[in-house]
N, C-alpha and C positions, 0 to 999 in steps of 0.2 A: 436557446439552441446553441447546442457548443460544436466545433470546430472537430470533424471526424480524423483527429492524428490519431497519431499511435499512444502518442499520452492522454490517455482520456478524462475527462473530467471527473470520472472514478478515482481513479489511480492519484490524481491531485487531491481529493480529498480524502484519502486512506494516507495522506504522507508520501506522493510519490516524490523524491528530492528533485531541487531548481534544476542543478548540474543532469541529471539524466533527462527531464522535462524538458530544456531549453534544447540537448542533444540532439531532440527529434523535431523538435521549432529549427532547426540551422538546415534540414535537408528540404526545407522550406522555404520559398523567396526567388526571387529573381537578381542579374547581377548587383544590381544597386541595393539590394537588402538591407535593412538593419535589423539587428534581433537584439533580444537581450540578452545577455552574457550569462555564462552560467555561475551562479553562487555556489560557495562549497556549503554545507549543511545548511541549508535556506530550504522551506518547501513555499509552494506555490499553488496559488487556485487561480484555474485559466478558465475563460469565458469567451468564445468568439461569434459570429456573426456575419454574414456577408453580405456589402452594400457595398454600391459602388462601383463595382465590379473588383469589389479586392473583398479580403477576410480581414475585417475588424478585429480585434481580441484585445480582452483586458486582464492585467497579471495583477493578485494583489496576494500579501502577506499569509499563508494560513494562520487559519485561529485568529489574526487582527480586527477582523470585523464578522459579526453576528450576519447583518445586513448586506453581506459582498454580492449574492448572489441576485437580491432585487435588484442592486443599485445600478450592477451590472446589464441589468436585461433593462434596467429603467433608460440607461447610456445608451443601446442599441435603440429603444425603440426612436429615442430621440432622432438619431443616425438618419435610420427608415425615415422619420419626416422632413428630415433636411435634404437626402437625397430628392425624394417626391416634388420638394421646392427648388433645387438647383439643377436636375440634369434637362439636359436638351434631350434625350432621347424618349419624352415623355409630354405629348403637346398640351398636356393640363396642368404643366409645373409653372411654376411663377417665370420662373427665367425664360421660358420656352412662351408665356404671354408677354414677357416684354418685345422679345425679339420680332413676335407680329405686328405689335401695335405701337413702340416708340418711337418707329419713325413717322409717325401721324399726329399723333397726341403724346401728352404726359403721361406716364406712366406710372399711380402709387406702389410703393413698394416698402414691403414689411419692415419696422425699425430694423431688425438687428441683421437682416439684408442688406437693406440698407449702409448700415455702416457697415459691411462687408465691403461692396461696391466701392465704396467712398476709400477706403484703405486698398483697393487693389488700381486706384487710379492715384491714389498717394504715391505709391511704389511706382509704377511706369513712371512720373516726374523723376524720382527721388533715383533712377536706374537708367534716366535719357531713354527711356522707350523699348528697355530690354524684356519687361513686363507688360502686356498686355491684354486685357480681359477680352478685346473685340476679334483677337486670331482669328475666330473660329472659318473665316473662308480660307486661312491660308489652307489651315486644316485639311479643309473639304478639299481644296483644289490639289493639294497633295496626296489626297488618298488616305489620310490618317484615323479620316475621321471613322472610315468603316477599317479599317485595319489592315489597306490594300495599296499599298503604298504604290504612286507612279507619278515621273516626272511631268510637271504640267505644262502646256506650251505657252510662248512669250504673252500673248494676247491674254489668255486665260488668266497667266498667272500676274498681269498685271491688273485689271478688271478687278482680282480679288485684294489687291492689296489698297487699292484702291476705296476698299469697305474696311478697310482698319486702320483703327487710331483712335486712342481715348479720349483723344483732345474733342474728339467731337461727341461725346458725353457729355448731358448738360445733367446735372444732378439740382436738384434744389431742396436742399436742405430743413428749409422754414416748410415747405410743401410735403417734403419725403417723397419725392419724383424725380423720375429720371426721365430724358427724353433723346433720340437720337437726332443729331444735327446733321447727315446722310442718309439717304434710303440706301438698303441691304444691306447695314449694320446688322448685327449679331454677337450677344453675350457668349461665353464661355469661360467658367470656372473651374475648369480642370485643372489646373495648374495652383489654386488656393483651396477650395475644395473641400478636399479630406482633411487639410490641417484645421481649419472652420472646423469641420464636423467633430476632430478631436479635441479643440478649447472648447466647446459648446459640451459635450461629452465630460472632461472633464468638471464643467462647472456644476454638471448635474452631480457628479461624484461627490463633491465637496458638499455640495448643499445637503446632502447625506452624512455627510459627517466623518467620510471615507478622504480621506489625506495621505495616504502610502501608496500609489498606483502606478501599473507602467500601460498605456494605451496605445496600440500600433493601428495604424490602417494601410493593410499593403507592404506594411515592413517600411515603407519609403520615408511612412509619417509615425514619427514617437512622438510621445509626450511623455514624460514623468513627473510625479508629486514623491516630495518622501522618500525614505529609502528602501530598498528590499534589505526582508532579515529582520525580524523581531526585534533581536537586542540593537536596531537602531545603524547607523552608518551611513556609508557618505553616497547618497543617492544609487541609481541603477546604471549597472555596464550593459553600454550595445553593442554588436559587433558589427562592424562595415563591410560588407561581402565585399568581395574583391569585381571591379566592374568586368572586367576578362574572363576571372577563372571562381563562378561564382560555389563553388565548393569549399574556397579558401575564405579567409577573415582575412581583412586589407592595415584595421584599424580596430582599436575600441575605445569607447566613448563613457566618457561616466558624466550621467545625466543626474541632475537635480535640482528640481521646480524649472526646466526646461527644455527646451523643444527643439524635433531635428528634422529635418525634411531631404529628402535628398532626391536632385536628378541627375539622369542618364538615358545614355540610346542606347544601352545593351540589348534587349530584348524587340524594343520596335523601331525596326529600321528594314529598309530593301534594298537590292542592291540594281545597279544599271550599269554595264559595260565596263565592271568591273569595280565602280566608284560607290561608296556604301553609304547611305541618304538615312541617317534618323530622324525621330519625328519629333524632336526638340529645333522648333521655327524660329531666327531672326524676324520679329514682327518689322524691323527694321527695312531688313530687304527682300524677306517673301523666302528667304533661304534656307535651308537645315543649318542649325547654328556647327561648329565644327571647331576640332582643337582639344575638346575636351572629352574625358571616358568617362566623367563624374564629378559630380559637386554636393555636399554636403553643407548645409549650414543649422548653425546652433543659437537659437536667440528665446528670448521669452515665449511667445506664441507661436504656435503649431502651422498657423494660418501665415505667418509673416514665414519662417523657415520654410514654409513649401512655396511660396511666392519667390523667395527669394534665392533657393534652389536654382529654380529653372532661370530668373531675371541673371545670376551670377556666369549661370551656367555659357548664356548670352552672348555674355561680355568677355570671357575669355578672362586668362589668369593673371595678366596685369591688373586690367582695369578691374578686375572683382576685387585683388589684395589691396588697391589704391582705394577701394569703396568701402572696404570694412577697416580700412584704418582709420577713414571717416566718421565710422559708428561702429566705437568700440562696444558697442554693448552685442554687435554680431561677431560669430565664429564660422570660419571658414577653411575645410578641408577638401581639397581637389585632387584630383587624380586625372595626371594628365600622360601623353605619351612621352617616352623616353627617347631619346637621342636615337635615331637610326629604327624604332619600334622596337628593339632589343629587351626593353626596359619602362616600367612606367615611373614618373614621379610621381611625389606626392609634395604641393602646396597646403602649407596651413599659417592660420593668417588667425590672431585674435582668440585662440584657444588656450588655456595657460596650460603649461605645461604638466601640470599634476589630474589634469584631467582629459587626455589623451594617450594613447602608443601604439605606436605602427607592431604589428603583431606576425606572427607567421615565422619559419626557421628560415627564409629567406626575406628578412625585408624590404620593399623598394627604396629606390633611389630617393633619400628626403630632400627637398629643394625647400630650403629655409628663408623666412622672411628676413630682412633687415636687420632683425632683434633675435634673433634663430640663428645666424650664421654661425654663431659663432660654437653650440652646441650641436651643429650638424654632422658634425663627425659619427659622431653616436647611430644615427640614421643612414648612412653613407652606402650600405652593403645592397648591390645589385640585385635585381629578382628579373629572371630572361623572360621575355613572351615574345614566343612564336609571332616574327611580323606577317602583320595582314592576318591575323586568323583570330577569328572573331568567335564565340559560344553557340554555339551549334544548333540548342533548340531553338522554338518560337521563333524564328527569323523576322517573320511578318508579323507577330503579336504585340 
């Protein structure tokens, strides 16, 4: 099943070029988007899917591979049964039997779940608790979880916070069980998720023999193998939608053999007396985390970059720059408010320089690291946004 744009998967396989292909992918996405960049004379065969609740879609080389097209639909069907196994919104999914029965008994659960799990209670440690799999009441008690957002009151909203924290996840390993150490605990992987289902996705590609790919889910989650463009080159360009003015490219990205995740509350968030609530939660303190328009990270797994997205996002832009110089094998690019709202910056932290630039005829404000200062001039030139005015559609989405 391919993805009803304007560029059709005809048109991709008569040679429709990357550059006018990607043109009609860009009026696509929400603020936090990423896409892929357009190549000059590159063509492309596009394949998508919808799980999730986003569009799946995989870009790979025309002419490169005989087998693009199975592999592809082999990738999705994959997808379909990982969602079936993760979501909560489906009470015969595995996630949706743990959260009945773990706080009773132990619960088995499928190896490579399993070390899902185990790697999303890694990160909460490794993030002081910016990450967290068990939200899911803050969720509900906020209104997020149906897409209805409303403040919750004190008693409520402490009750729910009350049911989260990883610490009381008991995993046992030698077993492949999990068990909750609280009643009305509750899983949720939204926040890892899609990036899981794109390393899994990819692995099937590989085992295909398919090595040049760009795989998005939602735009939020890439992954890429390889480079686009036949004669070979230096992996695939993504564009960063701008998280304000999501018509604009903020950033581009050049990926290869790795992964980008990015969060933001552009699109779901509500507003109360004036004060404007996104649905990116402080597990810490039950709160809408705040500070930040966006955060992007760049690291090997697809799974670990959207985990660490939202845990960075968290944390705000000290401690995120302070944690990926920690672990230089992560990249981190933030977009934060500018002095007065006039302006936004942009944080980047553990990216090298030849594989990033802030794009657009009016660049924002670059706020350089440490190691950056000193090249920031370059980056220096002001981009205005209208203070307090926020993207118009989907307010509650």
């Amino acid at each position: 099943m391919t993805h009803p744009s304007r560029s059709t998967r005809r048109e991709f396989l008569q040679g429709k070029s990357a550059a006018d292909s990607i043109a009609d992918l860009l009026d696509r996405g929400g603020p936090e988007a990423a896409q892929p960049a357009a190549a000059s004379e590159s063509y492309l065969l596009q394949f998508g899917r919808r799980a999730m609740a986003c569009q799946f879609e995989a870009f790979f080389n025309a002419g490169q591979y005989a087998a693009a097209a199975d592999a592809a639909m082999a990738a999705f069907d994959l997808i379909d049964c990982l969602e079936a196994q993760m979501t909560v919104f489906r009470d015969e999914s595995e996630i949706a039997r743990m959260n009945r029965s773990a706080a009773e008994q132990a619960v088995e659960v499928e190896p490579r779940l399993f070390d899902l799990l185990r790697r999303a209670v890694e990160l909460h440690w490794q993030t002081d608790g910016a990450l967290d799999i068990t939200a899911g009441p803050l969720t509900k008690v906020w209104g997020f979880y149906r897409r209805q957002g409303a403040i919750p009151g004190a008693a409520e909203l402490a009750e729910a916070r009350d049911r989260v924290g990883s610490q009381w996840l008991e995993l046992d390993e030698a077993a492949r069980t999990i068990q909750f150490r609280k009643s009305g605990m509750e899983l949720n992987l939204g926040a890892i998720g899609k990036g899981y289902a794109l390393d899994r996705a990819a692995e099937e590609l590989l085992a295909a023999g398919i090595d040049s790919f760009l795989l998005h889910g939602g735009s939020s989650s890439v992954l890429a193998r390889g480079s686009c463009g036949l004669a070979g080159g230096d992996g695939w360009k993504v564009d960063l939608r701008h998280p304000l003015h999501p018509e604009r490219s903020i950033a581009e990205i050049r990926l290869r053999d790795r992964a980008l995740g990015t969060s933001g509350a552009g699109t779901q968030f509500f507003r109360h007396q004036g004060r404007r609530y996104g649905h990116i939660l402080d597990p810490r303190t039950g709160w809408p985390a705040e500070g930040v328009y966006s955060t992007t990270v760049i690291t090997s797994r697809a799974a670990d970059a959207d985990a660490l997205a939202t845990a960075l996002y968290v944390l705000g832009p000290e401690r995120a720059a302070t944690w990926c110089r920690r672990h230089p094998e992560v990249g981190l690019l933030m977009v934060l408010p500018g002095e007065g709202g006039k302006r936004v910056e942009v944080l980047v932290e553990g990216i090298a320089e030849g594989d990033y630039r802030l794009t657009g005829t009016q660049p924002p404000f670059f706020r350089g690291t440490q190691n950056e200062l000193a090249r920031a001039d370059s980056h220096s030139l002001r981009q205005d946004v209208t203070p307090g005015k926020d993207p118009e559609p989907n307010q509650h989405s």
